[in-house]
C-alpha positions in Angstrom: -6.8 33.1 -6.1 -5.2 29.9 -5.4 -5.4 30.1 -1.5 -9.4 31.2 -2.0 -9.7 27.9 -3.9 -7.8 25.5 -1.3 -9.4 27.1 1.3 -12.6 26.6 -0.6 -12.2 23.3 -1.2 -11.3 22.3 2.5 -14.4 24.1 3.8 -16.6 21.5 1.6 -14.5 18.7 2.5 -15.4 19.5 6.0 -18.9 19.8 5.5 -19.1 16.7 3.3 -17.3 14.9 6.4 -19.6 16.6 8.6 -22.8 15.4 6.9 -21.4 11.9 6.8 -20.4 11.6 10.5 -24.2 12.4 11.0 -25.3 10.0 8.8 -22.8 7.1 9.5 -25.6 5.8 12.1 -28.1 5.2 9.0 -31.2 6.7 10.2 -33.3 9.5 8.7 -31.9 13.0 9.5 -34.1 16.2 8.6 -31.4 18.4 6.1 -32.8 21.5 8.7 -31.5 19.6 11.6 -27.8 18.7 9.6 -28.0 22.6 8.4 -28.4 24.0 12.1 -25.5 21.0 13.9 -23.3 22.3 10.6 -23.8 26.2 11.0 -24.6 26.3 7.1 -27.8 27.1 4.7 -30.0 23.8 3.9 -29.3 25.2 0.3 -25.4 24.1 1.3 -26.5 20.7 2.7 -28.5 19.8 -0.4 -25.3 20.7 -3.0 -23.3 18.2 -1.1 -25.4 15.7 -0.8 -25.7 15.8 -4.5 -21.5 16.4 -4.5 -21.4 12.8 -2.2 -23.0 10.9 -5.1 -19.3 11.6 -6.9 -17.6 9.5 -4.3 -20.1 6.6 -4.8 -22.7 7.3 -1.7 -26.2 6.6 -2.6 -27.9 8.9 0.1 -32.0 8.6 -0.4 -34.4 11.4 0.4 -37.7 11.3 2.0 -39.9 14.2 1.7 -40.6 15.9 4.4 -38.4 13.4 6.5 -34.8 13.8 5.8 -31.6 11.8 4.2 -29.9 8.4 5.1 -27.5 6.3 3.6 -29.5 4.3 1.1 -26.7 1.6 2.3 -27.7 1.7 5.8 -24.6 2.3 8.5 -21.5 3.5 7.4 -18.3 2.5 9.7 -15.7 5.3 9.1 -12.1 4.9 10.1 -10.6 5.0 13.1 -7.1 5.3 14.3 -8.3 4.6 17.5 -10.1 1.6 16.8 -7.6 -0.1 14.3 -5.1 0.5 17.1 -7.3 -1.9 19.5 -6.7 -4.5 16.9 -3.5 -4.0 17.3 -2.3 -4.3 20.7 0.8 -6.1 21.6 2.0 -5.6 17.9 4.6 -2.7 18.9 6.0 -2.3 15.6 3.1 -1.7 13.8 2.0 0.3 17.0 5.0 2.6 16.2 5.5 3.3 13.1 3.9 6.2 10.6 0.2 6.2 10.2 -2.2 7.9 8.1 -5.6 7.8 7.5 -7.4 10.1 4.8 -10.3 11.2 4.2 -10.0 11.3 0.2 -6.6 11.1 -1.5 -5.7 9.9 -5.0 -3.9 7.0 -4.2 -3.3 5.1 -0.7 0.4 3.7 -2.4 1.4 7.2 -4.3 0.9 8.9 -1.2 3.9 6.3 0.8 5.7 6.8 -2.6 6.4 10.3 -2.2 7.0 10.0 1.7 10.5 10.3 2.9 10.2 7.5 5.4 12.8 6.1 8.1 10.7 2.7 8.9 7.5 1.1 7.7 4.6 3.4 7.1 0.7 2.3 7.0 -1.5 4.3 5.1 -5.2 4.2 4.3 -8.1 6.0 3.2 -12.1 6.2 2.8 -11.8 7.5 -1.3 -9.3 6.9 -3.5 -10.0 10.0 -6.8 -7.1 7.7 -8.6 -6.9 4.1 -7.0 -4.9 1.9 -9.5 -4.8 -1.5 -10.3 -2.2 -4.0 -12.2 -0.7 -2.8 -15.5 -2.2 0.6 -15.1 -6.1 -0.2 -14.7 -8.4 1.7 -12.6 -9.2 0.2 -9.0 -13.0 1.9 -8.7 -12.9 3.0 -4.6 -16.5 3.8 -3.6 -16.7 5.9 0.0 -16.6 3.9 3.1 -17.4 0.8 1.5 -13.9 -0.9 1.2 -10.3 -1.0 2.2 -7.5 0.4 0.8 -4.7 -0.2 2.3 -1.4 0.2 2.1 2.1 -0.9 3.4 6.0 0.5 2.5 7.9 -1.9 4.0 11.7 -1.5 3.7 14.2 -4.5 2.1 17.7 -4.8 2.1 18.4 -7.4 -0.2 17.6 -5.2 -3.1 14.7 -5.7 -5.8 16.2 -9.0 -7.1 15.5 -10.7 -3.7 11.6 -9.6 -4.5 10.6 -12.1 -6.5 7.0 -13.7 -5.2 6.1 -11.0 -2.5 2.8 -10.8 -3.8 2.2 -14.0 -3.7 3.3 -14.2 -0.4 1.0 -11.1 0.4 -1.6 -13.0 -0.8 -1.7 -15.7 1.8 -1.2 -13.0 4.3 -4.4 -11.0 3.2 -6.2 -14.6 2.7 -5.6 -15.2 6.4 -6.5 -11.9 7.6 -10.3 -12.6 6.0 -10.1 -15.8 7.6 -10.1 -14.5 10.6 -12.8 -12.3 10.3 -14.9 -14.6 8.9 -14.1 -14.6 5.3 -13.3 -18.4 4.7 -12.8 -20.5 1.7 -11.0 -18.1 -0.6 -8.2 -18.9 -3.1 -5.1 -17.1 -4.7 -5.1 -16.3 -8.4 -1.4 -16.0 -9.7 -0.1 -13.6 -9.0 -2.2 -10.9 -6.8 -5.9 -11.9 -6.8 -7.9 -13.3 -4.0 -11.2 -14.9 -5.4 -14.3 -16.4 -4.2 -16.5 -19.0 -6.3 -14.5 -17.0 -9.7 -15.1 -13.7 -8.1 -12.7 -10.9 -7.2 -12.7 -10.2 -3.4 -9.4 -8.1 -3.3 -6.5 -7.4 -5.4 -3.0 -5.9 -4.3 -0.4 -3.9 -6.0 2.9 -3.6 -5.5 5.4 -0.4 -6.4 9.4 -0.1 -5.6 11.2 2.8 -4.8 15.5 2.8 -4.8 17.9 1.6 -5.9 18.2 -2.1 -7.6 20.9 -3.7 -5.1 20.6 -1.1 -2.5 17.4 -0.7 0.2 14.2 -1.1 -1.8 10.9 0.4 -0.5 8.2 -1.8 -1.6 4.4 0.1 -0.8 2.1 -3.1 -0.9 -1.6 -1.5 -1.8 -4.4 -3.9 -0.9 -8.3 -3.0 -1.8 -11.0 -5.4 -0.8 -14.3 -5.3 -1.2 -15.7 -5.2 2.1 -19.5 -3.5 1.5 -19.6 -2.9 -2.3 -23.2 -2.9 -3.6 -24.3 -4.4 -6.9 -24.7 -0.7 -8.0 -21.0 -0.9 -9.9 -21.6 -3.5 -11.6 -21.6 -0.9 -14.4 -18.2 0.3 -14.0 -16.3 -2.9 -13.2 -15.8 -4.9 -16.0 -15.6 -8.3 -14.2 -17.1 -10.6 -11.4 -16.6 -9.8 -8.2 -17.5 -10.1 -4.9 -17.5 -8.9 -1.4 -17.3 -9.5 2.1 -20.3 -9.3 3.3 -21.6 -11.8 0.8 -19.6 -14.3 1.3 -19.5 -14.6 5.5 -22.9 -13.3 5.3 -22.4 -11.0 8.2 -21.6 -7.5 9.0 -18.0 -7.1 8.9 -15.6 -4.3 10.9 -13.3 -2.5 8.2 -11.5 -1.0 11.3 -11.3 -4.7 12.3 -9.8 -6.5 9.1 -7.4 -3.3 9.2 -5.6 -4.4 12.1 -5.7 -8.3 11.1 -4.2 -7.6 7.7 -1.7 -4.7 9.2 -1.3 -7.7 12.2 -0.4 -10.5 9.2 2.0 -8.3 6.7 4.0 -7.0 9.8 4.2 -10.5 11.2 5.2 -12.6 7.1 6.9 -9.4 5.5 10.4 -10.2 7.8 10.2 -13.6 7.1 9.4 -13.1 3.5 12.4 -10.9 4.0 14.7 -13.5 5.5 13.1 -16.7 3.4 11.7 -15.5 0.4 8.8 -16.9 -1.3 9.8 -20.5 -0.9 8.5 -19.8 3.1 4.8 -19.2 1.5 5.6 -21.5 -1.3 3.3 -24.6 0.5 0.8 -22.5 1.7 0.0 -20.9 -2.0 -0.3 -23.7 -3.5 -2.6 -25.2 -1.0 -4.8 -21.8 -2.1 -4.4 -21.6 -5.9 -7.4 -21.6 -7.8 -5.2 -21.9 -11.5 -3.3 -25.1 -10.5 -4.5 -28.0 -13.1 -6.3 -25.5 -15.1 -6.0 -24.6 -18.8 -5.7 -20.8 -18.8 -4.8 -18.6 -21.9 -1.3 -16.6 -21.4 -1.7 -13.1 -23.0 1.8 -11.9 -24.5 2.6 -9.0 -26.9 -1.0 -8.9 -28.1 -1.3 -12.9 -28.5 -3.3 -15.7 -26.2 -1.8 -18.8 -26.3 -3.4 -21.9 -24.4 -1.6 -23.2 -21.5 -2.2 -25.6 -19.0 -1.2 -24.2 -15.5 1.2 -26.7 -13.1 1.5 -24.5 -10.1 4.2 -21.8 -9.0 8.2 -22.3 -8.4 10.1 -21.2 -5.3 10.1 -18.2 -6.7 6.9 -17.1 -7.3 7.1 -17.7 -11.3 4.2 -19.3 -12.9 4.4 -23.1 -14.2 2.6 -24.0 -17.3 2.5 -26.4 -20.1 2.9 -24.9 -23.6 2.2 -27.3 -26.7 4.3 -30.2 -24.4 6.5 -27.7 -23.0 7.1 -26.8 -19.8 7.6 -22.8 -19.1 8.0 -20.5 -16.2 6.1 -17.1 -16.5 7.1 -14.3 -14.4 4.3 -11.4 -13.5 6.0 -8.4 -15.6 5.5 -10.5 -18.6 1.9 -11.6 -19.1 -1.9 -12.1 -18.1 -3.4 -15.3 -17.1 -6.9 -15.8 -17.5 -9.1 -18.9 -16.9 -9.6 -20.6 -20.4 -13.4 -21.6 -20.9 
């Protein structure tokens, strides 16, 4: 019975993958015409177009006409065309690569790898795409990047501290140089826009505490989200596409932010964070801000001075001066 179902469920991932490769191009196509190219009933077409709504596509439906992405075009992923963005970058050329289709989560996949070198992993769904401190990362189909890294480190986890910080500024200039300009850092894995959340990262270990640490860095940005979320996420964000106001590649901004973490992730591993230090601070949106610090269920008002040479959060307490590390609290803007 088990085999029956696998096998059952790969069949309708195929077709669902099928009927989105035809209507990727975002014109009209007749459900007859997908039916005969997919060697299935219409009957079958219509249950998954009604099955794509799950994954966040919004397909519309013209009687008598046919279906297209209510979105317009869709750009899938593509080995092939992330590659181009990566030529002359032999490392990242080499090393394990994965795209999916749908998978629960771009880092638990590297997580459960047993991997020699760095690994690059990414994906058009995520089923369970997770945030900081457990939350939910919503991961609508083909509309964003998820993206993620294990990158190996010698120095054991203590010699960590700020590397998503120092991700940040690498993902901040892989938007800039797509188009995405005028961003800032929000201590200590947010990249905003006017307030907004563009992208977030995520950072898990794997081994042993002053042995080789695997660190899988997971990076989601918005790319194409449409304002149809706003329901699910429970704060302001933002997206690619409206900020540079033009159509950007996700295959494209794959390779620059692959290009950028395998180009700062050995220096981050020879330097640390004090490398980056300059260049965060020049990009963070909290400095000379009061903020609240949530601890062990309490706020308490703070004013924020910037970030130490290792990553840790300066702030001013009732006259006091504190560091806070990323383990230990939430920041929020204070109003």
């Amino acid at each position: 019975m088990g085999v029956i179902k696998i096998q059952s469920d790969i069949q309708a991932l195929q077709l669902h993958w099928g009927i989105l490769t035809q209507l990727a191009d975002g014109e009209l196509h007749s459900g007859q015409d997908m039916a005969k190219e997919l060697s299935v009933s219409r009957s079958a077409i219509w249950k998954a177009l009604r099955k794509l709504e799950l994954y966040g596509l919004n397909v519309e439906h013209r009687r008598g006409v046919g279906y297209r992405l209510a979105a317009g075009r869709l750009e899938l992923l593509s080995k092939s065309r992330i590659y181009d963005h990566l030529r002359g970058h032999q490392e990242a050329l080499n090393c394990a690569f994965k795209i999916f289709k749908e998978v629960g989560s771009t880092n638990q996949y590297l997580l459960d790898q047993r991997l020699s070198g760095p690994a690059i992993c990414l994906a058009e769904y995520q089923s369970a795409g997770r945030g900081r401190r457990g939350r939910q990362w919503h991961s609508p189909f083909g509309s964003n990047l998820y993206l993620s890294v294990a990158w190996p480190f010698r120095g054991g986890a203590s010699e960590l501290a700020g590397l998503s910080l120092a991700v940040g500024v690498s993902v901040n200039d892989a938007l800039t140089s797509v188009g995405v300009c005028g961003g800032g850092l929000k201590w200590p894995n947010d990249l905003l826009f006017g307030g907004k959340k563009l992208a977030g990262i995520l950072i898990d270990l794997r081994g042993e505490a002053d042995g080789v640490v695997w660190a899988v860095i997971g990076i989601g940005i918005n790319v194409l989200m449409t304002d149809d979320v706003d329901s699910i996420i429970d704060q302001p964000w933002t997206s690619c596409v409206e900020q540079a106001g033009i159509e950007i590649s996700r295959n494209q901004l794959a390779g620059e932010v692959i290009k950028a973490l395998f180009k700062d992730l050995p220096r981050f591993e020879s330097d640390g964070f004090a490398a980056f230090q300059s260049r965060w601070q020049e990009l963070d949106v909290l400095q000379g801000q009061p903020v609240w610090v949530e601890q062990d269920g309490k706020s308490v008002r703070a004013s924020a001075l910037g970030v130490d040479g290792a990553g840790g959060l300066l702030v001013e307490i009732e006259g006091q001066r504190r560091v806070i590390n990323s383990g230990e609290v939430s920041v929020r803007v204070a109003n």
